[in-house]
Backbone as CSV, one residue per row, in Angstrom:
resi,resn,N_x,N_y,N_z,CA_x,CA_y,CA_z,C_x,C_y,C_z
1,UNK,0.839,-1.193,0.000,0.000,0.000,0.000,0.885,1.257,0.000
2,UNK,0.765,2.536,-1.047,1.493,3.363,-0.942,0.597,4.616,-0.810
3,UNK,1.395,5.576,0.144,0.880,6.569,0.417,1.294,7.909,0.314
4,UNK,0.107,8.920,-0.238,1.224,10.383,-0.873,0.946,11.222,0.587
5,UNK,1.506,12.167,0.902,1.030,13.403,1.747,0.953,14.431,0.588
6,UNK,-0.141,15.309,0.738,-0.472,16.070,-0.138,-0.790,17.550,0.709
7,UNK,0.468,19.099,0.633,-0.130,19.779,1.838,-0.090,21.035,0.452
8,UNK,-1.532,21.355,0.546,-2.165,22.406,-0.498,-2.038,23.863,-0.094
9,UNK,-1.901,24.466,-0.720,-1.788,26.291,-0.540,-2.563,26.762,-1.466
10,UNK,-3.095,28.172,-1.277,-3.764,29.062,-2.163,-2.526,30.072,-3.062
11,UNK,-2.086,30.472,-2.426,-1.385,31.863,-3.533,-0.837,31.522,-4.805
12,UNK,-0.449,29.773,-4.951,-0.041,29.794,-5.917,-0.995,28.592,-6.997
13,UNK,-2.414,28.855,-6.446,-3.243,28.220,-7.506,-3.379,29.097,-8.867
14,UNK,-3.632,28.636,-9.443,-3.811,29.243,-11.253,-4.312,30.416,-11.250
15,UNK,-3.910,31.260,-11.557,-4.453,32.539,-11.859,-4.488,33.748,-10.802
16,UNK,-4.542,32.937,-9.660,-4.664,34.129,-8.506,-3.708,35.320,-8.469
17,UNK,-4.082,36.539,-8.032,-2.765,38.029,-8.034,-3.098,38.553,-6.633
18,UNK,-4.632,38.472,-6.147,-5.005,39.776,-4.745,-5.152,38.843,-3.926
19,UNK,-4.947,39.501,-2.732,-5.336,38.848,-1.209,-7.136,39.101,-1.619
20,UNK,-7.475,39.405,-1.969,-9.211,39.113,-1.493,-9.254,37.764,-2.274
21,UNK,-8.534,37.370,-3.449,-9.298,35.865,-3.697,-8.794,34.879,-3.290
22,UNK,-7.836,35.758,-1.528,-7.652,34.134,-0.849,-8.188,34.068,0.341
23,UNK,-9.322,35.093,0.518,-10.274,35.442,1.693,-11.352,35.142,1.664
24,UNK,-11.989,34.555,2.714,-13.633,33.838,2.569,-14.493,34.602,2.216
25,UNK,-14.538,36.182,2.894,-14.864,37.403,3.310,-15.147,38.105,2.054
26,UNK,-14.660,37.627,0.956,-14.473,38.351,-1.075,-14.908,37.811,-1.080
27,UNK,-15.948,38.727,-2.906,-16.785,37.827,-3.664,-16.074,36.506,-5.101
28,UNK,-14.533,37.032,-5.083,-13.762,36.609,-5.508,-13.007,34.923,-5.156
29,UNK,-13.354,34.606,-3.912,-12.390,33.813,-3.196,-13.515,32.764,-3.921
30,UNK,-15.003,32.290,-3.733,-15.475,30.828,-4.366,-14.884,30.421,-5.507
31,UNK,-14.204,31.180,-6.461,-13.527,30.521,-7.733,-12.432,30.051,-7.440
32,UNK,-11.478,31.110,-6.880,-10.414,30.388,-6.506,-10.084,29.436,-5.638
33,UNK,-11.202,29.231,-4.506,-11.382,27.696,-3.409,-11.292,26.835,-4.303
34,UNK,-12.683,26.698,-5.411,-12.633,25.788,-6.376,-11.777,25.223,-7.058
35,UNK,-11.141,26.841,-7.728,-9.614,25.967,-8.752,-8.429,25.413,-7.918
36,UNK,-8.382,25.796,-6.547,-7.444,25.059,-5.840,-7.817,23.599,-5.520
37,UNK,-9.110,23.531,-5.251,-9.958,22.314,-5.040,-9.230,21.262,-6.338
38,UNK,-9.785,21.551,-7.172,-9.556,21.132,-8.670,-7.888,20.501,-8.650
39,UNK,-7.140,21.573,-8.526,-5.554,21.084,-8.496,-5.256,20.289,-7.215
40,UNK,-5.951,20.267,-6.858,-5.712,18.890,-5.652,-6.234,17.494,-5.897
41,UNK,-7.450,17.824,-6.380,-7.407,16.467,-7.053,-7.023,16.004,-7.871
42,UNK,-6.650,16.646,-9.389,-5.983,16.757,-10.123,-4.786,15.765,-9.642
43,UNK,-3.679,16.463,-8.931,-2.813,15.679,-8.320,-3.047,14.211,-7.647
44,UNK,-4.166,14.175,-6.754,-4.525,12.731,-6.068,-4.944,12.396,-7.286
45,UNK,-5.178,11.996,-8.426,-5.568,11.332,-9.410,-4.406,10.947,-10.245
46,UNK,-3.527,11.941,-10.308,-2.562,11.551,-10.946,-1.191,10.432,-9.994
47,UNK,-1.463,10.241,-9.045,-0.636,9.543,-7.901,-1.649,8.716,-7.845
48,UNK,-2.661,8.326,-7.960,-4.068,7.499,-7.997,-3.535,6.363,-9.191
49,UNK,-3.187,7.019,-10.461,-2.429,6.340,-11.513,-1.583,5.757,-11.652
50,UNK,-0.217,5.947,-10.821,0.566,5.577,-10.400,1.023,4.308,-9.654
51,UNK,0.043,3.975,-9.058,-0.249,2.831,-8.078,0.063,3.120,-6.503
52,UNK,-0.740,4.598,-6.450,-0.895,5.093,-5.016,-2.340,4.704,-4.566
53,UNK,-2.297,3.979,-3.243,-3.798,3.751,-2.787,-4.216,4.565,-1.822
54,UNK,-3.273,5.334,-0.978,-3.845,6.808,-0.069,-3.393,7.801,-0.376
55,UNK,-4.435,8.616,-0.011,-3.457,10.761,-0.389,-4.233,10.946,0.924
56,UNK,-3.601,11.411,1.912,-3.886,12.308,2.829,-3.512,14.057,2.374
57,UNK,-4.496,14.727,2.410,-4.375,15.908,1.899,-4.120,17.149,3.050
58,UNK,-3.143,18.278,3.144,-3.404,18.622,4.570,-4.198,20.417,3.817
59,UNK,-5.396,20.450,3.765,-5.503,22.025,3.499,-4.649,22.706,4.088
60,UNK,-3.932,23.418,3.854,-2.754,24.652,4.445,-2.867,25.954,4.200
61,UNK,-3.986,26.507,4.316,-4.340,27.979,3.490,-4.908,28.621,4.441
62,UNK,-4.461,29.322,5.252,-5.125,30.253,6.103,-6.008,29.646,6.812
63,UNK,-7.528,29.741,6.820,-8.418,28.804,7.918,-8.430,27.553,7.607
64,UNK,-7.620,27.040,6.525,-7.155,25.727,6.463,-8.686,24.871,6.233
65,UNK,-10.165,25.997,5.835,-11.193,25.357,5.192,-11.277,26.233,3.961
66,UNK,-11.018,25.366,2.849,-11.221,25.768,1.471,-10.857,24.720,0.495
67,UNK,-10.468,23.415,0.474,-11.079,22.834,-0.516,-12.322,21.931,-0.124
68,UNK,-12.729,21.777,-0.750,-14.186,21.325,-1.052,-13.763,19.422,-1.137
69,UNK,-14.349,18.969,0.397,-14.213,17.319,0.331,-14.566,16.626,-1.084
70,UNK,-15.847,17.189,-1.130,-16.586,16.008,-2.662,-15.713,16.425,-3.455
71,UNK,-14.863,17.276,-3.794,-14.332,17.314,-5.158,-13.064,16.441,-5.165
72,UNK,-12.590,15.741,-3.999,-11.682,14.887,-3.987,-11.897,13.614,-4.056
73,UNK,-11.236,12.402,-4.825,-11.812,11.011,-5.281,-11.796,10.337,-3.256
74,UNK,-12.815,9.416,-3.563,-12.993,8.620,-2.325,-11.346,8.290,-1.637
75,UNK,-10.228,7.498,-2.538,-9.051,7.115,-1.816,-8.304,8.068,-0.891
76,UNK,-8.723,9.776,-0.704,-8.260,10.857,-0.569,-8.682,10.864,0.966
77,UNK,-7.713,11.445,2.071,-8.460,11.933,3.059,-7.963,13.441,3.165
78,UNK,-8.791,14.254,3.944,-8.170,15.012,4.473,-8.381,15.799,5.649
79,UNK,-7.272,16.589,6.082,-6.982,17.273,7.538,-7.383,18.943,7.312
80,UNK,-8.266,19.203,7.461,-8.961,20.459,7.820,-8.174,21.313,8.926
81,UNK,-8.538,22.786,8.796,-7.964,23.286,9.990,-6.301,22.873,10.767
82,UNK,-6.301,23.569,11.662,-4.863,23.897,11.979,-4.813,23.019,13.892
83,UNK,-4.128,22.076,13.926,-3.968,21.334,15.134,-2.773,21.485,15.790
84,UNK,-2.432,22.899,15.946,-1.928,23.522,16.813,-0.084,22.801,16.811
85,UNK,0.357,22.262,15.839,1.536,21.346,16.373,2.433,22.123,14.837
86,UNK,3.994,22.520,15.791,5.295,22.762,14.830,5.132,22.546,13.313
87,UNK,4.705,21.097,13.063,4.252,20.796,11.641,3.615,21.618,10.922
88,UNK,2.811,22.313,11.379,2.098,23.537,10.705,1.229,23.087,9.273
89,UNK,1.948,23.541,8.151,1.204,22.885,7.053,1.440,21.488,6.579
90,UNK,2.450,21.000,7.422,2.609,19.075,7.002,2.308,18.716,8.498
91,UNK,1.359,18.927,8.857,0.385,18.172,9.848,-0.018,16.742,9.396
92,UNK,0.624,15.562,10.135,0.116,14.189,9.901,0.944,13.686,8.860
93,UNK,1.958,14.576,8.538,3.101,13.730,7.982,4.181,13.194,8.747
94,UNK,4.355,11.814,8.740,5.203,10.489,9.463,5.990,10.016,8.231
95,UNK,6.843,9.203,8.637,7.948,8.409,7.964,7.200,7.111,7.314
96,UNK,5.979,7.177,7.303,5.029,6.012,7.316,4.928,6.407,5.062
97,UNK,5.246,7.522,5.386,4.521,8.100,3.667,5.757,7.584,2.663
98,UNK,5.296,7.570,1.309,6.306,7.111,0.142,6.612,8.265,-0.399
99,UNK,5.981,9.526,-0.055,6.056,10.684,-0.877,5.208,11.703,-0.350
100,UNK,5.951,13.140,-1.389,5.120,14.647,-0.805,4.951,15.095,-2.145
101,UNK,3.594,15.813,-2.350,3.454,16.272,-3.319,2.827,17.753,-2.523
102,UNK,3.600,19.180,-3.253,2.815,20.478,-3.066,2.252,20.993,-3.924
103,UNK,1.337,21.701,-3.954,-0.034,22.183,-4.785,-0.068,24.132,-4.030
104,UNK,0.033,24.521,-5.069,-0.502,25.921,-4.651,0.269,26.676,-3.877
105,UNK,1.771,26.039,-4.221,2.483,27.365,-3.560,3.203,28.279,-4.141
106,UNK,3.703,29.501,-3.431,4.447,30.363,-3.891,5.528,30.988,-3.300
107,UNK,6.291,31.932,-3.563,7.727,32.209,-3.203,7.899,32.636,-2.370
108,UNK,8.807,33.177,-1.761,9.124,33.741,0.033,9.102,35.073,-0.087
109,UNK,8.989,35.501,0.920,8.952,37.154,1.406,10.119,37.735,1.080
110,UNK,10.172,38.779,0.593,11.102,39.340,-0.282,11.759,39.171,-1.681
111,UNK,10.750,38.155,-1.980,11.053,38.113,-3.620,9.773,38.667,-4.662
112,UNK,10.271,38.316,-5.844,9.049,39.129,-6.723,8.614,38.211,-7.839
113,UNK,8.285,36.777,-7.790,7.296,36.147,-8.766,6.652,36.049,-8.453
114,UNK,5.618,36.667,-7.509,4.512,36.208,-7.297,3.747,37.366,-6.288
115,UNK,2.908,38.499,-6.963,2.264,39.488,-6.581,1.906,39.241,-5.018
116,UNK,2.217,38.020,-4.577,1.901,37.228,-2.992,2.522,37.087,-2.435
117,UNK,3.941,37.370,-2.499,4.664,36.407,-1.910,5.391,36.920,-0.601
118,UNK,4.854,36.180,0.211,4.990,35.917,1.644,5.555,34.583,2.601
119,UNK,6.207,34.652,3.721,6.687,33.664,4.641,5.773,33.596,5.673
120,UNK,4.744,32.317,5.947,3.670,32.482,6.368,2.807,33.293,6.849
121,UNK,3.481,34.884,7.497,2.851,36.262,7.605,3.280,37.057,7.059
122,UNK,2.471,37.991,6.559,3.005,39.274,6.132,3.779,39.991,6.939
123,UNK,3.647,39.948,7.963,4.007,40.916,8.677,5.772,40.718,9.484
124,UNK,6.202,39.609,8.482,7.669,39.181,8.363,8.302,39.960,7.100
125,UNK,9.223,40.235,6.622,9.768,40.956,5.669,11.054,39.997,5.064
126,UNK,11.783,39.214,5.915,12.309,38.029,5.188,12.757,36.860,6.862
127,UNK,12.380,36.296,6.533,13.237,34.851,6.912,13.824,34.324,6.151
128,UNK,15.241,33.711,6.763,16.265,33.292,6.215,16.464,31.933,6.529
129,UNK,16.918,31.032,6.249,17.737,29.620,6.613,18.882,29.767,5.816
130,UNK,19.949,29.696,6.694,21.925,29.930,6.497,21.911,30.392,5.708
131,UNK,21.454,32.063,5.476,21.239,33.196,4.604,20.580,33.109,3.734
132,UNK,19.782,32.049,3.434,19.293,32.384,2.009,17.500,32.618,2.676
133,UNK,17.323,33.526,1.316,15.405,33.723,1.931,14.526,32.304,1.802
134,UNK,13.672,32.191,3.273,13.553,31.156,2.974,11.573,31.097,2.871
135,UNK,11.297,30.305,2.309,9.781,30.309,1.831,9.285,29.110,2.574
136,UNK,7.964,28.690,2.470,7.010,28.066,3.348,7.409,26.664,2.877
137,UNK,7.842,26.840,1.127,8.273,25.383,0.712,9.154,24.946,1.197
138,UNK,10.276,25.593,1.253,11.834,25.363,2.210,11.449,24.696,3.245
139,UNK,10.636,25.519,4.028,9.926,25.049,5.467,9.694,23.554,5.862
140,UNK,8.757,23.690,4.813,8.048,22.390,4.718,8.823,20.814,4.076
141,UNK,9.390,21.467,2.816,10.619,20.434,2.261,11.844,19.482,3.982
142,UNK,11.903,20.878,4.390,12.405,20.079,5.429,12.356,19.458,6.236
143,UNK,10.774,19.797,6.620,10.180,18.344,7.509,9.924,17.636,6.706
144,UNK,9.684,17.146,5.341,9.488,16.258,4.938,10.880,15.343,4.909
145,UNK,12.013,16.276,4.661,13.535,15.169,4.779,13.794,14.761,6.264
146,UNK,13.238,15.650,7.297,13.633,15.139,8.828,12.588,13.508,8.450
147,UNK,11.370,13.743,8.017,10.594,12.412,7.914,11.623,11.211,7.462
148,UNK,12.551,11.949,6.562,12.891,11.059,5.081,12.103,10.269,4.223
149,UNK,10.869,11.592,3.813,9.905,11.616,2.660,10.393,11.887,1.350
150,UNK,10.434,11.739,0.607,11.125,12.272,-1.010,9.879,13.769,-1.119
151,UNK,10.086,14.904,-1.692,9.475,15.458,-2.374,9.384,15.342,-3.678
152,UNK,8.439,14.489,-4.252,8.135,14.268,-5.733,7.431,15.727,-6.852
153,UNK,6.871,15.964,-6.095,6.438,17.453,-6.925,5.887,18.844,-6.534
154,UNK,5.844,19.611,-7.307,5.593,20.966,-6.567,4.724,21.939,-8.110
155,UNK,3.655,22.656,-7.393,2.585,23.574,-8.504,2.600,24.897,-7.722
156,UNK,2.803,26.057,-8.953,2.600,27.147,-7.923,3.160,28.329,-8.868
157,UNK,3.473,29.221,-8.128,4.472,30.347,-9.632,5.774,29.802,-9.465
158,UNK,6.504,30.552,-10.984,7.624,30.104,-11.709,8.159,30.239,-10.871
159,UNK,8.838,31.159,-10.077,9.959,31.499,-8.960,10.242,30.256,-8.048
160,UNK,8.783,30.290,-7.416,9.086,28.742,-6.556,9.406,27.217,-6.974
161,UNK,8.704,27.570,-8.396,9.480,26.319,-9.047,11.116,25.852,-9.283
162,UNK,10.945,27.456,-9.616,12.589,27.239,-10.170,13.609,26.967,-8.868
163,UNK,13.373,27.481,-8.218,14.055,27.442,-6.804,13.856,25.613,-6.641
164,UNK,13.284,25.199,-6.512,12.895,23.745,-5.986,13.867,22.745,-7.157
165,UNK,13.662,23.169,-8.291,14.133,22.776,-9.476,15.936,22.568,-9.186
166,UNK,16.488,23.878,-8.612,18.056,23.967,-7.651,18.165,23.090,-6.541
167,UNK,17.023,23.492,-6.159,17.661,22.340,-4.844,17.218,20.471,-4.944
168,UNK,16.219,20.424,-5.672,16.477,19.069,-5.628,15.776,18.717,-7.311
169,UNK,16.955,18.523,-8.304,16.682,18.719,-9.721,15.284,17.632,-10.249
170,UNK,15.568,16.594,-9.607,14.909,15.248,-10.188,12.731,15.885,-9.728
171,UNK,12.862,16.308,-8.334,11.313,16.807,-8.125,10.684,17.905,-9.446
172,UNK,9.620,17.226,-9.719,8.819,17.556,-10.903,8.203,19.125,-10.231
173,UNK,7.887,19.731,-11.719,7.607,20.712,-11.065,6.510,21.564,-12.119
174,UNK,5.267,22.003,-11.655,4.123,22.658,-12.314,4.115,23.953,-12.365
175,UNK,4.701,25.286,-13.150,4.879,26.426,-13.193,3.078,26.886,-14.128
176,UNK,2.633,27.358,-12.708,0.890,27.999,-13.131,0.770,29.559,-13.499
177,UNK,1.577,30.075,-12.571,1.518,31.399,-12.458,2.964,32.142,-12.626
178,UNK,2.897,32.974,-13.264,4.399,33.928,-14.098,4.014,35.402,-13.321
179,UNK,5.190,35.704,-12.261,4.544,36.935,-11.965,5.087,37.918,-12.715
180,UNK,4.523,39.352,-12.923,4.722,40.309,-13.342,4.390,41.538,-12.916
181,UNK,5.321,41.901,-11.401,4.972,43.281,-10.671,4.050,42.681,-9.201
182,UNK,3.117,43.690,-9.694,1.785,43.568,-9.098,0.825,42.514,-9.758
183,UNK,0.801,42.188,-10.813,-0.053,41.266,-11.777,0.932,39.625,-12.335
184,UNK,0.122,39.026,-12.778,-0.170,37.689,-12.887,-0.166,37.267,-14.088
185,UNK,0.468,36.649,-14.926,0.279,35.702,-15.569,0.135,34.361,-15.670
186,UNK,-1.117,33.523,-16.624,-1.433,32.466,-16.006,-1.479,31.155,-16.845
187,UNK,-1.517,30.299,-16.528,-1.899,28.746,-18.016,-3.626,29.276,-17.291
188,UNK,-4.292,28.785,-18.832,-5.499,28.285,-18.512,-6.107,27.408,-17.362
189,UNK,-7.017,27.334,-16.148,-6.910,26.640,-15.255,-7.604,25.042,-15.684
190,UNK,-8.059,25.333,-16.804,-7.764,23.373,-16.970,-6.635,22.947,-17.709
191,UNK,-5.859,23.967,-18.501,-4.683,23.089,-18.546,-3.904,23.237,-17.353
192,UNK,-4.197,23.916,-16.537,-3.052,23.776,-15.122,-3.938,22.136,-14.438
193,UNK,-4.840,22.159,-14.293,-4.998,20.999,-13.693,-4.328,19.563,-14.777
194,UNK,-4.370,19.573,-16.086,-4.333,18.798,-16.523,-2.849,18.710,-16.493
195,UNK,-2.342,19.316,-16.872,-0.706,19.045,-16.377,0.000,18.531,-15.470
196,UNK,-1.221,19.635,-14.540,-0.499,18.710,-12.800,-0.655,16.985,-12.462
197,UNK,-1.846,16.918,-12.858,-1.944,15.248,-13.053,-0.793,14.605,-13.220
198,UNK,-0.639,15.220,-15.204,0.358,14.115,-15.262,1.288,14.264,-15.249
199,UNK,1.827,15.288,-14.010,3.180,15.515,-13.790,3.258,14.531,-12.431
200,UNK,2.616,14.760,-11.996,2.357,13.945,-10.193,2.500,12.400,-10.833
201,UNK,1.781,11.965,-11.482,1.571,10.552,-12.214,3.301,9.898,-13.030
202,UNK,4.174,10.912,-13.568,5.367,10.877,-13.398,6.510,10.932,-12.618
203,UNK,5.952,11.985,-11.473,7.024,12.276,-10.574,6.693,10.654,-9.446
204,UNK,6.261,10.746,-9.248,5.838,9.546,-7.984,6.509,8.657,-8.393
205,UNK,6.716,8.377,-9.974,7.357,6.716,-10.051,9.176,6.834,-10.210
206,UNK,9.354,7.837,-9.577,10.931,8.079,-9.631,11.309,7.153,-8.209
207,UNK,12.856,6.859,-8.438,13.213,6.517,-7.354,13.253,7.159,-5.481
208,UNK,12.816,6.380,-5.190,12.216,7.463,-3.711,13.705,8.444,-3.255
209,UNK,15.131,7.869,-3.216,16.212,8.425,-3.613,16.665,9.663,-3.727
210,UNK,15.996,9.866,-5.032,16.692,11.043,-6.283,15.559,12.518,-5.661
211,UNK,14.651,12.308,-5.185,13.828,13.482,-4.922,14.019,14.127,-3.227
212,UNK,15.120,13.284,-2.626,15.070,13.536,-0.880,15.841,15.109,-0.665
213,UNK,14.737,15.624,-0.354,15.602,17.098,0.022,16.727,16.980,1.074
214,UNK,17.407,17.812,0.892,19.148,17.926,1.470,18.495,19.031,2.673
215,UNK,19.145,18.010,3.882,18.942,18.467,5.379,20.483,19.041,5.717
216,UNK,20.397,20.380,6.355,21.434,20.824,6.531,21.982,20.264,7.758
217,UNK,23.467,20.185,8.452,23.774,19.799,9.878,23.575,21.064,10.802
218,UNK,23.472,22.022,10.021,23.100,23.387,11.362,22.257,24.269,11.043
219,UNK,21.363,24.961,11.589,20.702,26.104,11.261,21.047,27.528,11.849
220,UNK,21.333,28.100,11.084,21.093,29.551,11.553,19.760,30.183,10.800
221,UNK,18.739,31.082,11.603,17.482,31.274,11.157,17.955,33.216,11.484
222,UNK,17.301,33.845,10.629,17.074,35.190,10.741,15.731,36.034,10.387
223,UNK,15.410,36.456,11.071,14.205,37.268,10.774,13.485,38.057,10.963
224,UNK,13.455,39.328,9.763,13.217,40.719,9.826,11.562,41.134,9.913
225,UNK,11.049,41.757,10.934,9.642,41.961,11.477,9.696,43.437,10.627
226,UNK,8.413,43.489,9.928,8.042,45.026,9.550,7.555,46.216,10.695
227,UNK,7.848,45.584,11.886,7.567,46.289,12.898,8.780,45.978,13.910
228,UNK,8.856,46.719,14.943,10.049,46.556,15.807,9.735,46.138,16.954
229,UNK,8.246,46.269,17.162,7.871,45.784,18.690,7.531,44.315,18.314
230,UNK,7.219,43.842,17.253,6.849,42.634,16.891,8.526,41.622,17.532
231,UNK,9.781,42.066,16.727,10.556,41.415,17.278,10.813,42.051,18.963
232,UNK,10.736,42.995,19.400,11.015,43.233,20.833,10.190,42.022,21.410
233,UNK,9.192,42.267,21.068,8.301,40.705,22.243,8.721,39.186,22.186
234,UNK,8.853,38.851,20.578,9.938,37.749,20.559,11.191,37.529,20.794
235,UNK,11.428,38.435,21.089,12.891,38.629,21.493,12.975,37.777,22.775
236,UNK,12.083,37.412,23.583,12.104,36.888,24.662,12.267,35.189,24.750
237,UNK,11.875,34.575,22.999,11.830,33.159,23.051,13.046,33.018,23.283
238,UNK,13.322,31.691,24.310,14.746,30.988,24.714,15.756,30.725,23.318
239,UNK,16.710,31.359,23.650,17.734,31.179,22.807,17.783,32.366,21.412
240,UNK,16.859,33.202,21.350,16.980,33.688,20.519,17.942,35.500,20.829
241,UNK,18.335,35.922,19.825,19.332,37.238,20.193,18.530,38.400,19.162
242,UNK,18.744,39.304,19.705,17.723,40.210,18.945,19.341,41.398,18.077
243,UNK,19.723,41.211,17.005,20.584,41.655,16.141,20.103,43.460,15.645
244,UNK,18.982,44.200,15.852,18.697,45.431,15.378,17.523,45.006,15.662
245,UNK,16.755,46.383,15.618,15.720,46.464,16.125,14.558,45.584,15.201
246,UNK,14.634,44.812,13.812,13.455,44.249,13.576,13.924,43.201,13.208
247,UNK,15.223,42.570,13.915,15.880,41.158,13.263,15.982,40.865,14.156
248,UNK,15.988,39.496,14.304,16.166,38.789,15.275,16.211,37.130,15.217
249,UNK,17.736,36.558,15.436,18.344,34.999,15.228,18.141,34.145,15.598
250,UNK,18.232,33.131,15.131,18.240,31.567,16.317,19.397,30.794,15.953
251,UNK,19.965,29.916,16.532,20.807,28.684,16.103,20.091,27.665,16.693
252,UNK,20.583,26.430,16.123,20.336,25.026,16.124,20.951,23.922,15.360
253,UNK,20.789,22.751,16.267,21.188,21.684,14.840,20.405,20.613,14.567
254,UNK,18.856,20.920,15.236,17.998,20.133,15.624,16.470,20.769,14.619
255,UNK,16.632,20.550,13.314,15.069,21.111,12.763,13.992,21.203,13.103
256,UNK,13.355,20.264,13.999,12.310,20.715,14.408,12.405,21.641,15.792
257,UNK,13.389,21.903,16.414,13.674,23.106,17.164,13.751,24.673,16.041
258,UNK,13.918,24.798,15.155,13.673,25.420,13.793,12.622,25.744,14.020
259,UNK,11.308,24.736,13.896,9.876,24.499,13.503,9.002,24.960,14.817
260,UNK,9.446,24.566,15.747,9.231,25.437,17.085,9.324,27.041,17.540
261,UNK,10.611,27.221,17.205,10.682,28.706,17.101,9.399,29.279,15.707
262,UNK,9.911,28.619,15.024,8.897,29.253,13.746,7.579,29.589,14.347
263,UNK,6.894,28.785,15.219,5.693,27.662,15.568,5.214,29.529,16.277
264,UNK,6.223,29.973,17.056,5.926,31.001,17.694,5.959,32.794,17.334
265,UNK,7.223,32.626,16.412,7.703,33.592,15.597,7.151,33.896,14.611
266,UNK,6.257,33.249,13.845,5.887,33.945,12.655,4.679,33.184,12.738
C-alpha cells in the first residue's frame, strides 16, 4: 500500500494576483477555493495512476477550510484546519509516507514572482535559513527530509518552481503562475490541472532516492519583522538574540527546534 502526503496552498493556484481571492470574506475567493480544489485532485488522481492507494491531503491555506471534500476522489483523506503542532502545514506527515506532493504554492517574502509572496505572515519581511530567503516550501521540504519523505512534486508560480528545481533537480515541477509586478500571468486553469496530473503521475514513479531534500547539519534562522515591537516581544523566546531592532536569530542543529521557534515567531 502506498501513500502520498499532499499539503495544499492558495497563492499559488492558477491565476490568482489579490489577497481578497484568498479570503472567505471576497466575492472573488469561491472561484479560486474551487480551482485550488480542482488542483488537488488533479494531483490525487494523478498519484491514484501511479499505483498510489492513499493521499492524505493537509488544506494549508489560512483557515485551512477551502477545498471542497466532494471534489476529492474517495481514496483521498483530508486534515482540515490547523492542530496547533510545529508541523504547521505538514500536519500528519510520518515516515510512514512514500512521498510529498505540493499544490498551490508560492515564493518567500522578499522576492518578486509572485504578486503574494509571503513567509507564512506578512508581517515578516524576510526569513532566512543559512542566509538564504527562505519560503514556506523550504519550510516544509524540510520536515518532509527530517521524515525522510522524497518530495516528488511541486505547482505554484515560476519562482518557486525554479528554486525547488536547484535544490532538488529530479522533483517535478508545475509552473501555473508567471509573476509580473503587481499582476499575474497564467496557463489556462484546466490546462493547469491537466498538467499537474500528469506531472504527479510521473514524478511519484521516480526513485524514492533522487527526490530527498538535502537536510542541513546546522541552522542559523534570521528574521526581519516590519515592525520593531513585533521582534522586541519575541525577542524573549529561549535562545533567541535580537541583532537590530526588527531582526532577530536563532541557532540550532535540531530542525524541528527550527519548527518550534517558527511555531511562535511567525
Amino acid at each position: 500500500m502506498k501513500k502520498l502526503f499532499l499539503s495544499a496552498d492558495m497563492e499559488g493556484t492558477c491565476g490568482i494576483m489579490h489577497w481578497d481571492e484568498t479570503e472567505k470574506n471576497h466575492p472573488d475567493y469561491a472561484y479560486f477555493a474551487n480551482q485550488m480544489s480542482r488542483e488537488v485532485a488533479a494531483a490525487c488522481a494523478g498519484a491514484h495512476e501511479a499505483g498510489y492507494d492513499q493521499v492524505l491531503v493537509k488544506d494549508a491555506h489560512d483557515s485551512a477550510r477551502n477545498i471542497n471534500p466532494l471534489m476529492l476522489p474517495q481514496y483521498a483523506s483530508i486534515i482540515r484546519g490547523w492542530g496547533g503542532h510545529p508541523y504547521s502545514m505538514m500536519l500528519g506527515l510520518d515516515s510512514t509516507f512514500d512521498g510529498v506532493v505540493f499544490t498551490g504554492y508560492h515564493n518567500a517574502a522578499g522576492t518578486d514572482s509572485n504578486p503574494l509572496s509571503h513567509t507564512m505572515v506578512t508581517n515578516v519581511v524576510e526569513f532566512r535559513i543559512n542566509g538564504e530567503l527562505a519560503s514556506e516550501l523550504h519550510m516544509n521540504s524540510l520536515t518532509a527530509a527530517r521524515e525522510g519523505v522524497p518530495v516528488y512534486a511541486v505547482t505554484g508560480d515560476d519562482g518557486i518552481c525554479a528554486w525547488m528545481k536547484e535544490k532538488t533537480p529530479n522533483t517535478v515541477v508545475v509552473p501555473v503562475n508567471f509573476g509580473m509586478g503587481g499582476a499575474s500571468r497564467s496557463l489556462h486553469p484546466t490546462e493547469a490541472v491537466e498538467r499537474i496530473q500528469e506531472a504527479v503521475k510521473q514524478a511519484v514513479q521516480q526513485p524514492r532516492e533522487s527526490c530527498l531534500f538535502p537536510m542541513p547539519e546546522h541552522f542559523h534562522i534570521e528574521v526581519m519583522y516590519r515592525e520593531h515591537a513585533r521582534a522586541h516581544k519575541l525577542s524573549f523566546y529561549p535562545g533567541v538574540k535580537k541583532t537590530s531592532p526588527r531582526v532577530l536569530t536563532f541557532e540550532t542543529n535540531d530542525y524541528f527546534e527550527v519548527l518550534r521557534f517558527a511555531h511562535f515567531a511567525l
